[in-house]
N, C-alpha and C positions, 0 to 999 in steps of 0.2 A: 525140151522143146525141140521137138523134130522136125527139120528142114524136109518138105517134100520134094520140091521142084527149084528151080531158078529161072525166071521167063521176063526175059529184055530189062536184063538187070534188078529185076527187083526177086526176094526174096519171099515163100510161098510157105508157110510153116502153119501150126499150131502149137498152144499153150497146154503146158503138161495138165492143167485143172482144165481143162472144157470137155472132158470125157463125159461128162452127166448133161450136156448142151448137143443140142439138135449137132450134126456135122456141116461143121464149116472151117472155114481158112482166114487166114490174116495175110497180106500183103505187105511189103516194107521196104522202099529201098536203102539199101544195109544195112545195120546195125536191127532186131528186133525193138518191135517198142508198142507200150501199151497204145499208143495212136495208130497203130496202122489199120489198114482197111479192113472190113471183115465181108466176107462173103458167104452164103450161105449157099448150100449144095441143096437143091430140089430132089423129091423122089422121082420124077421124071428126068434127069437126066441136066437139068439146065442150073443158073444160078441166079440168084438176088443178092444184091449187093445190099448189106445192114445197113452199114454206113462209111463213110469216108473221110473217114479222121485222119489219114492219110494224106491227101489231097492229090490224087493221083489224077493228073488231067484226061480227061474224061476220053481222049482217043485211046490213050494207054490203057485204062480202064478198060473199053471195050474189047483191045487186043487184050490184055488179061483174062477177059470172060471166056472171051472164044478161047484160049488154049486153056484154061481149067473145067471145060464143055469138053475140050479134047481126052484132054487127062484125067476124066469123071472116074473111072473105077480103077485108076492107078489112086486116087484121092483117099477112096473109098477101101482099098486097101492097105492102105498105110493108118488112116484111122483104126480101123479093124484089128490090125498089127500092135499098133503101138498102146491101145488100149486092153487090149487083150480083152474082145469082145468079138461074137458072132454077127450082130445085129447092129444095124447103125439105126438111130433115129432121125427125122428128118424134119425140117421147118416145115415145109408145106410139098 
């Protein structure tokens, strides 16, 4: 499970099984855990948030988006890296 980022304390990672799943992120402050946030990465460039099992309060939230907007093809190459794949597939 590789850590991408770290953005106002919470923690930016994926799951070693979501390589066959559209690209996206989990969110957590500390510890990794099946509850945390999930975000999906758009082919354009933007995100949707899955869901929020996290309960990340929704200012946070939105500061999280805009800097995973920022960091879209650091994202995108770390996925790419760590799956060892050319091609990412995308939610929408």
């Amino acid at each position: 499970m590789p850590n991408i980022i770290e953005l106002f304390g919470y923690r930016v990672f994926f799951w070693a099984q979501d390589g066959n799943e559209p690209i996206h992120v989990h969110i957590s402050k500390g510890r990794p855990t099946i509850k945390a946030t999930k975000i999906w990465l758009t082919e354009t460039g933007g995100c949707i948030v899955a869901n929020n099992n996290g309960r990340i309060p929704i200012n946070e939230l939105n500061k999280l988006i805009e800097a995973l907007t920022t960091n879209y093809a650091t994202i995108i190459d770390e996925w790419k890296a760590f799956f060892e794949i050319d091609e990412v597939k995308f939610y929408c």
